[in-house]
N, CA, C and O atoms as CSV, one atom per row, in Angstrom:
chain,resi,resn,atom,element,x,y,z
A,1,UNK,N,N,0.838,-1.172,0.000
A,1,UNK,CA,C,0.000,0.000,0.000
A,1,UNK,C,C,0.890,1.244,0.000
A,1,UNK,O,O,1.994,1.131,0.532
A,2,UNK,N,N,0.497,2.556,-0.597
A,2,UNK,CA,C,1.347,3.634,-0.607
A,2,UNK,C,C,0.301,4.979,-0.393
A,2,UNK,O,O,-0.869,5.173,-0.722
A,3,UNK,N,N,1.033,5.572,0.125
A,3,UNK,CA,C,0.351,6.772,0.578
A,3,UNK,C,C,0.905,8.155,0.037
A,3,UNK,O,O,2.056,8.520,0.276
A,4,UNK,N,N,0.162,8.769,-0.580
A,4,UNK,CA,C,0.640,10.300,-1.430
A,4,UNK,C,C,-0.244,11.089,-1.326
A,4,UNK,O,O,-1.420,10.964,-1.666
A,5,UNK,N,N,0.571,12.435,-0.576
A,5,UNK,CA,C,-0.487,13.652,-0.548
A,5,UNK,C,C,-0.064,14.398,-1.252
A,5,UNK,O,O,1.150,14.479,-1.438
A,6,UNK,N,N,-1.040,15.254,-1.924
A,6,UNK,CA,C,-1.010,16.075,-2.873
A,6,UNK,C,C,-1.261,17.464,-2.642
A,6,UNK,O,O,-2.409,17.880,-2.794
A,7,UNK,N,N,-0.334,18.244,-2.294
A,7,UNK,CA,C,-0.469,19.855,-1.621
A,7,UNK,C,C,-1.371,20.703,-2.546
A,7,UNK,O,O,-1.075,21.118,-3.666
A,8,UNK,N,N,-2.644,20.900,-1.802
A,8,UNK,CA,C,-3.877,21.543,-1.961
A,8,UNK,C,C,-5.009,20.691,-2.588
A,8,UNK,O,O,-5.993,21.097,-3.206
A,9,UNK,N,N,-4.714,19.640,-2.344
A,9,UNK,CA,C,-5.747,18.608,-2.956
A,9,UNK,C,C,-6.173,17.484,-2.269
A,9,UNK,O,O,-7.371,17.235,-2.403
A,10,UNK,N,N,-5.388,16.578,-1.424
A,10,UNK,CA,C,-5.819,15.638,-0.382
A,10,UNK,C,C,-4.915,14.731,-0.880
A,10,UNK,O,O,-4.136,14.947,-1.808
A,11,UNK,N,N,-5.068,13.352,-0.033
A,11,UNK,CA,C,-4.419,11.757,-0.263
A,11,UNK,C,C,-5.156,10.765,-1.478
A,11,UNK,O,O,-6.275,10.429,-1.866
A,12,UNK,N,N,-3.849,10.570,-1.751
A,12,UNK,CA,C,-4.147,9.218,-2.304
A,12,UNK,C,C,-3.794,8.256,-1.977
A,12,UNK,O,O,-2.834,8.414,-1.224
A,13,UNK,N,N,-4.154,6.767,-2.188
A,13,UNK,CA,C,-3.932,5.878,-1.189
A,13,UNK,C,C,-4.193,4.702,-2.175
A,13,UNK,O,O,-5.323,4.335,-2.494
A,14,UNK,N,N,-3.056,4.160,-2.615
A,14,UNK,CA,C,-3.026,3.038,-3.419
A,14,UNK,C,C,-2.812,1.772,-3.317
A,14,UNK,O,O,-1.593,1.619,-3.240
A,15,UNK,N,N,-3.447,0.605,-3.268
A,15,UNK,CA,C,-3.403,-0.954,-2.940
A,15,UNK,C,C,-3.227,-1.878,-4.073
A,15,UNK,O,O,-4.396,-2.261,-4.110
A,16,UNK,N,N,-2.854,-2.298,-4.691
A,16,UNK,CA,C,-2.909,-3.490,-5.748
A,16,UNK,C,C,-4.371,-4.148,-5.712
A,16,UNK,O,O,-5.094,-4.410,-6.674
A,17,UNK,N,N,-4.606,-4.341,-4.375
A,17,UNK,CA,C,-5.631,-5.235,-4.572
A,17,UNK,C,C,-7.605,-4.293,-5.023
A,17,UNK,O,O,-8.472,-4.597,-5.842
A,18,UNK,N,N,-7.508,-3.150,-3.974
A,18,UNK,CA,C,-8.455,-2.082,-4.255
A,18,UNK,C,C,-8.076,-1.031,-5.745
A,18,UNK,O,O,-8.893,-0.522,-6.513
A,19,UNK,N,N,-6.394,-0.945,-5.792
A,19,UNK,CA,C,-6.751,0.139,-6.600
A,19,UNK,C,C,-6.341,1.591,-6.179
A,19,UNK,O,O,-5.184,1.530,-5.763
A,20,UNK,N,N,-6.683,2.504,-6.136
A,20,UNK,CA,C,-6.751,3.851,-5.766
A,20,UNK,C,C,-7.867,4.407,-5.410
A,20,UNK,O,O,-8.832,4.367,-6.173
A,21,UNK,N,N,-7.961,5.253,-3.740
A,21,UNK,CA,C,-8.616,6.273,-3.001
A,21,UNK,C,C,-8.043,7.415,-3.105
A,21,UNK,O,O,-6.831,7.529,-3.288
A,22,UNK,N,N,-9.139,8.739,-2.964
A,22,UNK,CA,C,-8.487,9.760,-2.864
A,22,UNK,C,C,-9.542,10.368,-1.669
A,22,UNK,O,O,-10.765,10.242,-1.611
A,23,UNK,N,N,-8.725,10.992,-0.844
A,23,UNK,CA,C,-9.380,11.538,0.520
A,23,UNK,C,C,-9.095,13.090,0.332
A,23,UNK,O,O,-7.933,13.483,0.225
A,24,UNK,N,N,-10.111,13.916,0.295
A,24,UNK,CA,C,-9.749,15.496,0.144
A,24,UNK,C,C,-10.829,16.303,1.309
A,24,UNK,O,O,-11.516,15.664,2.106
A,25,UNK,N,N,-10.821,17.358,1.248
A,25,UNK,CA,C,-11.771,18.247,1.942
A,25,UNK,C,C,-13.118,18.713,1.624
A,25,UNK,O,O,-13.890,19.366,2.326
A,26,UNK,N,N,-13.345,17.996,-0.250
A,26,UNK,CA,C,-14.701,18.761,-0.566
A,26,UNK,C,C,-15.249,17.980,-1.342
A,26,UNK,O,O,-14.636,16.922,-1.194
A,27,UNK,N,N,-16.252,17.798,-2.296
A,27,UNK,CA,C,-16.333,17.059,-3.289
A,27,UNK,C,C,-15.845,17.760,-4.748
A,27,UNK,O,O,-15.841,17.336,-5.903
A,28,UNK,N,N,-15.478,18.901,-4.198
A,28,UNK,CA,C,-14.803,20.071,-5.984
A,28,UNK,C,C,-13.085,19.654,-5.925
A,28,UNK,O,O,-12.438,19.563,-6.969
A,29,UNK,N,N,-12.625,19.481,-4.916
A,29,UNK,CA,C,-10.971,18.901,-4.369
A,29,UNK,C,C,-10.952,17.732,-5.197
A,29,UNK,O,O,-10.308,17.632,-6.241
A,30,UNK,N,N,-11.545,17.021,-4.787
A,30,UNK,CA,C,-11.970,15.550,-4.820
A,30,UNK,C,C,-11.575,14.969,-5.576
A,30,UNK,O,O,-10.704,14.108,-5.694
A,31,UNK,N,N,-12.849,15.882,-6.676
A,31,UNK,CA,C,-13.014,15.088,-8.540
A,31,UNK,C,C,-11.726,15.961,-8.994
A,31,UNK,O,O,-11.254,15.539,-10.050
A,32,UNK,N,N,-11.026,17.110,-8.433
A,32,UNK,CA,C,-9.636,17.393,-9.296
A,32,UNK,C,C,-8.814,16.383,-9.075
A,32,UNK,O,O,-8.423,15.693,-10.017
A,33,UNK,N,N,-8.388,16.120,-7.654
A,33,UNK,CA,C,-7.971,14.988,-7.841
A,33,UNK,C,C,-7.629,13.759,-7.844
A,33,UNK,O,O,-6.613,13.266,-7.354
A,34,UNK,N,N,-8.661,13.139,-8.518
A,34,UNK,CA,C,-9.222,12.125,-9.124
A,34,UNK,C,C,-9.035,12.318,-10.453
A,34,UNK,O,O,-8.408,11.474,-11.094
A,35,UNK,N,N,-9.471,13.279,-10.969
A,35,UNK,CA,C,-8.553,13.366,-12.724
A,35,UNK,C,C,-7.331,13.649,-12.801
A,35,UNK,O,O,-6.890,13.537,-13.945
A,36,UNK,N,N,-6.302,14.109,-11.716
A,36,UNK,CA,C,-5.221,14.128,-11.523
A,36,UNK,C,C,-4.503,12.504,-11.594
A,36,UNK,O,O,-4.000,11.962,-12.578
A,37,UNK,N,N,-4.620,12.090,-10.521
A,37,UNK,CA,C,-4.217,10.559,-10.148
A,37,UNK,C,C,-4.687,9.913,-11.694
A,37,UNK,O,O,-3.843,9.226,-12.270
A,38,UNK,N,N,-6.046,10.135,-12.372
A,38,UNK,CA,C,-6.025,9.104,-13.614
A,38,UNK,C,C,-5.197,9.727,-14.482
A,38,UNK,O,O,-4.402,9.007,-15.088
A,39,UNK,N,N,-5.188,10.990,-14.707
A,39,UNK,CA,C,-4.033,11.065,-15.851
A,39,UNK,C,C,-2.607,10.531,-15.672
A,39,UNK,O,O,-2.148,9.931,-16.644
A,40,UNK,N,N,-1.667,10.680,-14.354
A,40,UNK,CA,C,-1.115,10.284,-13.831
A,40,UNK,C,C,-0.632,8.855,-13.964
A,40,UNK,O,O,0.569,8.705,-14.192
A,41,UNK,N,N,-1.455,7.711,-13.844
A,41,UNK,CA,C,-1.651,6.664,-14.029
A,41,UNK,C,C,-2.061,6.255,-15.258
A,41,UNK,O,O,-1.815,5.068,-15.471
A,42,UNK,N,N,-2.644,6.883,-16.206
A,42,UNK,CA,C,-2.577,6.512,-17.774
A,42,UNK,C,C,-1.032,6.710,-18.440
A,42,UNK,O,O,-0.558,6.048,-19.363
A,43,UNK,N,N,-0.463,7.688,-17.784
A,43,UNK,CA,C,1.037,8.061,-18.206
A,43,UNK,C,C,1.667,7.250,-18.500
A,43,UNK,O,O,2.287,7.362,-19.557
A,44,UNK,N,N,1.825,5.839,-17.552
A,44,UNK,CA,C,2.636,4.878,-18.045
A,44,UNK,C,C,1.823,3.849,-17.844
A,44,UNK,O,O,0.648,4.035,-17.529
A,45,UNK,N,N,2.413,2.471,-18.019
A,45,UNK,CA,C,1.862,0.956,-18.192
A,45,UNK,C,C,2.143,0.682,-16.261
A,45,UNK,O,O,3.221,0.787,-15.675
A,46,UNK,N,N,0.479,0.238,-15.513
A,46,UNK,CA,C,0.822,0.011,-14.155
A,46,UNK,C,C,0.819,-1.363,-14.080
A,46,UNK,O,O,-0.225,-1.980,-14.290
A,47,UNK,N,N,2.342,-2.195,-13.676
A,47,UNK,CA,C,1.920,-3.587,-13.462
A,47,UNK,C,C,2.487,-3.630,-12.202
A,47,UNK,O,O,2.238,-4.722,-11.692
A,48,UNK,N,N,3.192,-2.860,-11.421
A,48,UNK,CA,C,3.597,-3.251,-10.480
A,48,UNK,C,C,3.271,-1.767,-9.700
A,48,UNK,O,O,3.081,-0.696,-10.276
A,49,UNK,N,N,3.256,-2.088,-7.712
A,49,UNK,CA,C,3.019,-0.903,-7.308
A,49,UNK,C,C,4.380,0.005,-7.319
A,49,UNK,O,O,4.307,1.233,-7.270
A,50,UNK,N,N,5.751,-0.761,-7.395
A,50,UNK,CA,C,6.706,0.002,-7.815
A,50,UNK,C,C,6.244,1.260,-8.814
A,50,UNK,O,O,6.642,2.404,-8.595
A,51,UNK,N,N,5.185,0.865,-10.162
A,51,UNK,CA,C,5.387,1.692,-11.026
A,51,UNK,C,C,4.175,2.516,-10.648
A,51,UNK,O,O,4.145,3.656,-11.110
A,52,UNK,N,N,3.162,2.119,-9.874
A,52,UNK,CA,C,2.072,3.156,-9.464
A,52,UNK,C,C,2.447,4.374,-8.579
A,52,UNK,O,O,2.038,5.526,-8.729
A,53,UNK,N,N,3.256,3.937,-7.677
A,53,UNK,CA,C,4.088,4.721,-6.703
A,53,UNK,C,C,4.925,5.497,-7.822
A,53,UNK,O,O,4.453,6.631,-7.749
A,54,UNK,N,N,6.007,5.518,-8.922
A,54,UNK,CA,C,6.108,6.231,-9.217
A,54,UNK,C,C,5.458,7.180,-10.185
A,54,UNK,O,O,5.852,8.343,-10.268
A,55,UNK,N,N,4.241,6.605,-11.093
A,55,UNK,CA,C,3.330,7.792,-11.491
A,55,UNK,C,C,2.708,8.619,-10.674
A,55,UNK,O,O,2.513,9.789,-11.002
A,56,UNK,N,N,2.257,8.053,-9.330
A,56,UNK,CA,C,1.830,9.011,-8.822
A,56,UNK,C,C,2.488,10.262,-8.137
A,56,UNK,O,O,1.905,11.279,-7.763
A,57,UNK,N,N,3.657,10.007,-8.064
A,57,UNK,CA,C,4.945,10.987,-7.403
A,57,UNK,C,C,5.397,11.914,-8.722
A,57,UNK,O,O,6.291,12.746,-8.569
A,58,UNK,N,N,4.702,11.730,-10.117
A,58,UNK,CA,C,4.890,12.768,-10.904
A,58,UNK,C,C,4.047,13.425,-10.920
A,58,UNK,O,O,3.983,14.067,-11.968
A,59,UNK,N,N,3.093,13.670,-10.056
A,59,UNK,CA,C,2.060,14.780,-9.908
A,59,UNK,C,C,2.540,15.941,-9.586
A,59,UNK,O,O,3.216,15.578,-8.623
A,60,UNK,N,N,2.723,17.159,-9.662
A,60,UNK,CA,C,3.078,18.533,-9.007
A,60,UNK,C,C,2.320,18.528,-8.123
A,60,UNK,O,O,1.098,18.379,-8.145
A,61,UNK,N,N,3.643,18.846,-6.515
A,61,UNK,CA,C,2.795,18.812,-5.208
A,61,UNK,C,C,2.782,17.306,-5.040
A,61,UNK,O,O,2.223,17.227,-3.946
A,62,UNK,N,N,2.988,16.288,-5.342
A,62,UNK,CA,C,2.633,14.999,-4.245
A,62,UNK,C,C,4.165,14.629,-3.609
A,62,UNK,O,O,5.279,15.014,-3.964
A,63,UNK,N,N,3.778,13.792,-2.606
A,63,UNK,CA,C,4.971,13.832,-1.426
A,63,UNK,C,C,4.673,12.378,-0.764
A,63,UNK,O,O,3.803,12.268,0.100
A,64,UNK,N,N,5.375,11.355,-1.175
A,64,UNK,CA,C,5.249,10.400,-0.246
A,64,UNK,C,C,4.965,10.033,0.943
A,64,UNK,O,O,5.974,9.935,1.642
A,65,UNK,N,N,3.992,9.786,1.468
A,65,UNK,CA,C,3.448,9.594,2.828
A,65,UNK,C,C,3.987,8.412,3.506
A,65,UNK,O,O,4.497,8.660,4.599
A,66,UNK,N,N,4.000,7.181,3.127
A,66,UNK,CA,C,3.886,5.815,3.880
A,66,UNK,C,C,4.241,4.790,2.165
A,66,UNK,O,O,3.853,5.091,1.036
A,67,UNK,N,N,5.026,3.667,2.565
A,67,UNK,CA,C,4.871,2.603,1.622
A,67,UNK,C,C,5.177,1.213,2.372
A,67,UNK,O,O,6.295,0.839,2.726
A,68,UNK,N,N,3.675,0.358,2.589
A,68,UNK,CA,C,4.177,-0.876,3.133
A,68,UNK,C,C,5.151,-1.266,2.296
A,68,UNK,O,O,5.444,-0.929,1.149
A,69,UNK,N,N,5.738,-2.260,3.287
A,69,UNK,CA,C,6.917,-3.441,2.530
A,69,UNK,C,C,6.943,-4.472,3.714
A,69,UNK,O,O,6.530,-4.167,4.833
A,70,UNK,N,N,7.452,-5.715,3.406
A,70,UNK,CA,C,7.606,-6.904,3.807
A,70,UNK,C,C,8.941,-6.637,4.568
A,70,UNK,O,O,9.569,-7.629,4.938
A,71,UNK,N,N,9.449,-5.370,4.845
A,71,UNK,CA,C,11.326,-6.161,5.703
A,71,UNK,C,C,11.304,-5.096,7.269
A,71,UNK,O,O,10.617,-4.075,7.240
A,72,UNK,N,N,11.777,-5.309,8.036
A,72,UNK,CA,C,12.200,-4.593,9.274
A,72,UNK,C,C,12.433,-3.359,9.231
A,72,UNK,O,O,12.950,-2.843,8.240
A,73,UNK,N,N,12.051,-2.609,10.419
A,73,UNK,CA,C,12.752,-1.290,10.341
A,73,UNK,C,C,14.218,-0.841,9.512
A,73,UNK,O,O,15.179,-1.591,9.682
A,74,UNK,N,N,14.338,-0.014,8.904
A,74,UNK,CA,C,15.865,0.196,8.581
A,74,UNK,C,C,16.109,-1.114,7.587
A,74,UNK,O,O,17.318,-1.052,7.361
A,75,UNK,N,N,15.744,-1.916,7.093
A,75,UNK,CA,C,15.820,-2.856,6.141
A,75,UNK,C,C,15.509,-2.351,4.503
A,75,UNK,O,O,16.033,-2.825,3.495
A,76,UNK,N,N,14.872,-1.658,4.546
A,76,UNK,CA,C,14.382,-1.096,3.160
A,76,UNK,C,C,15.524,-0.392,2.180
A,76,UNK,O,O,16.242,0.515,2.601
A,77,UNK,N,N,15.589,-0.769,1.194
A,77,UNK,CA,C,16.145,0.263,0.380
A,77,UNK,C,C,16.406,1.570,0.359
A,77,UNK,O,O,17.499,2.137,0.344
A,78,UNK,N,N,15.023,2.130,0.358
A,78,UNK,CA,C,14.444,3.222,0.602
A,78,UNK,C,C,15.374,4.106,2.410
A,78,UNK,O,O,15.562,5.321,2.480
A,79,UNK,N,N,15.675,3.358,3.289
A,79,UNK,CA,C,15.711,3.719,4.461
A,79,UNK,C,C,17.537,3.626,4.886
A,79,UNK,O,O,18.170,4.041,5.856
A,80,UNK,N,N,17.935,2.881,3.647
A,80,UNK,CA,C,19.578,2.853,3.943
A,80,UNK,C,C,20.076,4.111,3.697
A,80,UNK,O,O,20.063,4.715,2.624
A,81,UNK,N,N,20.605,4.539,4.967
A,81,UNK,CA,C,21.562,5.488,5.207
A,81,UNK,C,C,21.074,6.801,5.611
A,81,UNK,O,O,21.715,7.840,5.456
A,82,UNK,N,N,19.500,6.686,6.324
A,82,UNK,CA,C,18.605,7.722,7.040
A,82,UNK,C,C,18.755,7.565,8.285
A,82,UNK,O,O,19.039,6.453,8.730
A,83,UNK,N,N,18.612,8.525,9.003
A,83,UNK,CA,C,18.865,9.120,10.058
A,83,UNK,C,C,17.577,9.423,11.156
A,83,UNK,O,O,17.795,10.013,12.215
């Protein structure tokens, strides 16, 4: 699962198995973005959440929130050599 907020627009919240949520403040936020995240995601071919996670991080304004993974604290790729 991965988590991306989008500055002035709300979260998105992506699962393999569901797909994509978007959590905002209004229903006018909302549906922007929601056509945001689909254009986003038409951009490239999604077969893996590797590649959903990175279409959605080409949005202007989104910022990685959270990304499950299967390994220990400090085990991640992502986490070698953070502080």
């Amino acid at each position: 699962m991965i988590s991306v907020a989008v500055r002035g627009y709300g979260i998105v919240i992506w699962d393999e198995e569901h797909g994509w949520r978007t959590f905002s403040a209004n229903e006018s936020t909302s549906a922007m973005l929601a056509n945001r995240v689909e254009m986003a995601l038409r951009s490239m071919p999604i077969d893996s959440e590797d590649e959903a996670c990175e279409a959605l991080l080409t949005m202007a304004g989104s910022h990685l929130l959270a990304r499950s993974c299967d390994h220990g604290p400090g085990e991640c790729d992502s986490e070698v050599g953070r502080n």
